[in-house]
C-alpha positions as semicolon CSV with decimal commas, in nm:
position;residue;x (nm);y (nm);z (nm)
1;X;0,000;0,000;0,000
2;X;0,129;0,308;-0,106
3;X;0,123;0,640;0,167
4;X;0,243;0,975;0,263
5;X;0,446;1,175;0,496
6;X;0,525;1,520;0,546
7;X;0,928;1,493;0,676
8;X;1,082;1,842;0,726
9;X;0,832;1,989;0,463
10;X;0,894;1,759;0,185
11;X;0,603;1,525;0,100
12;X;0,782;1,163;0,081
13;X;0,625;0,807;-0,043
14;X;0,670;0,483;0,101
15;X;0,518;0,137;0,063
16;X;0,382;0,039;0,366
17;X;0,393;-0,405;0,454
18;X;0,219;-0,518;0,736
19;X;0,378;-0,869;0,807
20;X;0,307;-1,135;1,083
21;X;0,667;-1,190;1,119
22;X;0,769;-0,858;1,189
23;X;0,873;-0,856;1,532
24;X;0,958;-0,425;1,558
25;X;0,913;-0,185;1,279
26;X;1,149;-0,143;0,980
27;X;1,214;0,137;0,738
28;X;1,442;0,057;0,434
29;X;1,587;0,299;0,134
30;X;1,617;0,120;-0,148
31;X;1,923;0,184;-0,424
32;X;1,681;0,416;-0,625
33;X;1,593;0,613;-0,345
34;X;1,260;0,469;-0,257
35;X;1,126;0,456;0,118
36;X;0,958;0,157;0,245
37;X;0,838;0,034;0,573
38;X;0,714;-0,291;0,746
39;X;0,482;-0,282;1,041
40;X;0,422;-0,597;1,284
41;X;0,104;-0,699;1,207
42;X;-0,160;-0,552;1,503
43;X;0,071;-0,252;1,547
44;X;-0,101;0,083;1,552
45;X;0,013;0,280;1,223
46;X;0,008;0,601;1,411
47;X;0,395;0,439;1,568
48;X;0,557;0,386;1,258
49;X;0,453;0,728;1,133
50;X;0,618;0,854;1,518
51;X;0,901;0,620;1,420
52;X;0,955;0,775;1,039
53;X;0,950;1,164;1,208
54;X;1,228;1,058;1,427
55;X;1,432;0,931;1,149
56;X;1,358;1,225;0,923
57;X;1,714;1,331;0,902
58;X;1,825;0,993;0,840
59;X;1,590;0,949;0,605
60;X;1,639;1,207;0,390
61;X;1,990;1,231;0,347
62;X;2,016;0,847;0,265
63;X;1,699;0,928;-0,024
64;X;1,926;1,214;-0,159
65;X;2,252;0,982;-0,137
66;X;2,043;0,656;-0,327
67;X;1,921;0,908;-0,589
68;X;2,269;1,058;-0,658
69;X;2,468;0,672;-0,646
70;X;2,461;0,529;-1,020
71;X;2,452;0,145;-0,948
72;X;2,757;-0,067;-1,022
73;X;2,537;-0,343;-1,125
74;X;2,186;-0,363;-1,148
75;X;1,966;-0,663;-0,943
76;X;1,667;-0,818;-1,113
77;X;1,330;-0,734;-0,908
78;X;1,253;-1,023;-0,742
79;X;0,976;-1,247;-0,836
80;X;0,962;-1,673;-0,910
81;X;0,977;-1,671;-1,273
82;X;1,363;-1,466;-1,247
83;X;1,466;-1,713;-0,945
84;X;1,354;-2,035;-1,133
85;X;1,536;-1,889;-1,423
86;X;1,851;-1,849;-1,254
87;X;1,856;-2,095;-0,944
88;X;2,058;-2,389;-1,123
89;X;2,327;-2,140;-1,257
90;X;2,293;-1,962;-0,895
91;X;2,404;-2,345;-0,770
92;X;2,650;-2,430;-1,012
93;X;2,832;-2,060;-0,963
94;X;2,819;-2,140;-0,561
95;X;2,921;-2,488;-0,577
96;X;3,232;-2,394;-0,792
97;X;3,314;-2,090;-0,552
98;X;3,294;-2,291;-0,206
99;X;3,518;-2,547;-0,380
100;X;3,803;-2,322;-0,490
101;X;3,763;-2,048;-0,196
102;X;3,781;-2,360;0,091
103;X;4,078;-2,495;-0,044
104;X;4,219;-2,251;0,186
105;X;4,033;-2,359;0,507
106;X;3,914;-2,746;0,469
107;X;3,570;-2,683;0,597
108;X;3,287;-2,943;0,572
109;X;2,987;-2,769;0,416
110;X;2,687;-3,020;0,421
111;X;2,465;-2,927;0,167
112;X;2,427;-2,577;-0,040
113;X;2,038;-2,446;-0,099
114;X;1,983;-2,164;-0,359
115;X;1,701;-1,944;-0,216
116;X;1,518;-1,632;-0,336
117;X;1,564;-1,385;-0,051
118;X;1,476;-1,047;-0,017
119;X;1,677;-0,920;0,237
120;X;1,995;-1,175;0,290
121;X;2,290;-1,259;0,064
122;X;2,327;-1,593;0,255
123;X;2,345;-1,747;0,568
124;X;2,502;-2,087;0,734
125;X;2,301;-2,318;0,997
126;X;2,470;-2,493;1,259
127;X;2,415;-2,824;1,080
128;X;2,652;-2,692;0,794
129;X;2,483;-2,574;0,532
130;X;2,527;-2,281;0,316
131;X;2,231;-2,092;0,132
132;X;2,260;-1,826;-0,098
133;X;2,024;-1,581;-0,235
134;X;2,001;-1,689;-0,621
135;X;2,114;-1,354;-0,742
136;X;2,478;-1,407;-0,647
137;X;2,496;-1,438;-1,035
138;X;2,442;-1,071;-1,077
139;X;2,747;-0,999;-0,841
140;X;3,057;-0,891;-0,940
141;X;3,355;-1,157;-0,856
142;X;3,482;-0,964;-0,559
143;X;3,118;-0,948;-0,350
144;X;3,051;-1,326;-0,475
145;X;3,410;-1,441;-0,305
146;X;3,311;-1,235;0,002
147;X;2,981;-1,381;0,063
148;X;3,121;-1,710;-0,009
149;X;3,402;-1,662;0,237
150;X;3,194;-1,510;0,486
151;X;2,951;-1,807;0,467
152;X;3,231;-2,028;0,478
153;X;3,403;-1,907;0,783
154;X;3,071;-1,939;0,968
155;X;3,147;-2,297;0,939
156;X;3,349;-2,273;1,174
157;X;3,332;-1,974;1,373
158;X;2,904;-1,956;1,439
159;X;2,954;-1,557;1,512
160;X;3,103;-1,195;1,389
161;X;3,408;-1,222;1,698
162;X;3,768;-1,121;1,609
163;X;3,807;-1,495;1,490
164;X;3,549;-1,508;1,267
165;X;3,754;-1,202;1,099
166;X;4,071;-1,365;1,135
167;X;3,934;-1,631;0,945
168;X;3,794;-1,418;0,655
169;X;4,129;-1,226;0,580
170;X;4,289;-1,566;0,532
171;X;4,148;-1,565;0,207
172;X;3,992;-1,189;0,177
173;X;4,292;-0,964;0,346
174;X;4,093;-0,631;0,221
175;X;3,738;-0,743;0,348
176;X;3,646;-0,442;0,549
177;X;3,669;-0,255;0,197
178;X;3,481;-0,475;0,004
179;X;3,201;-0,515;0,311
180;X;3,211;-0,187;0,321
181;X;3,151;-0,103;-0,057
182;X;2,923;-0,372;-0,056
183;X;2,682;-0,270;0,191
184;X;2,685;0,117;0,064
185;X;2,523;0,016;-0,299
């Protein structure tokens, strides 16, 4: 549902989600500059309208700063048809990647699940296995290796402590750049 707010008199839209498993609210700009917001279902809209004044600074200098940013690459939109079209390569790319990046470590990685994901590169469970959002084929090579890596490491290291880190400059020395880069696009 689309909606308005007045922040420091400029008029601003967002898409408002109400979703059961929302457990606090959530505003999010997107890379062209768009405002969206999720609300725990049962929450009282009149909050996340409270919530968005606070943030109105915030807000509007990360708008400005998404409209300004050209994209180094550009993401599909999600939907089923684009992950069905690209989840095999999506596994074939991963597989390949965890092979030649854990030469390095040795790490036993279970299983690997492609998965269309709107808000996570990948993740690791405790039982070993690696999943990966299905547009890692969209990435260039030097995000790909660092969610590999990073997905790797959790292997062994089930956390973000200096160890984990060690473990990721093994085979990424210049990670905080790349994380870095990575999460401003």
């Amino acid at each position: 549902m689309q909606k308005k707010i007045n922040l420091k008199n400029k008029e601003v839209m967002y898409s408002l989600r109400e979703s059961k498993r929302a457990r606090c609210l959530r505003i999010t700009i997107h890379p062209g500059g768009e405002l969206s917001a999720t609300l725990p279902r049962g929450m009282n809209i009149g909050k996340l309208e409270e919530f968005i004044l606070q943030k109105a600074d915030w807000i509007l200098r990360r708008i400005n700063l998404a409209k300004k940013r050209k994209p180094a690459f550009l993401l599909p939109k999600s939907s089923r048809r684009e992950y069905l079209k690209n989840k095999k390569k999506a596994f074939e790319l991963a597989k390949g990647k965890i092979e030649e990046l854990n030469e390095a470590y040795n790490f036993q990685c279970k299983r690997i699940s492609i998965r269309n994901q709107k808000s996570r590169w990948g993740s690791c469970s405790r039982k070993g296995n690696i999943n990966l959002n299905y547009k890692i084929v969209f990435l260039p090579e030097k995000y790909l290796n660092y969610i590999i890596v990073h997905e790797l490491c959790h292997l062994k290291e089930f956390n973000h402590s200096k160890r984990f880190w060690d473990l990721v400059s093994q085979v990424i020395p210049d990670y905080k750049n790349i994380r870095k880069e990575f999460r401003n696009l």
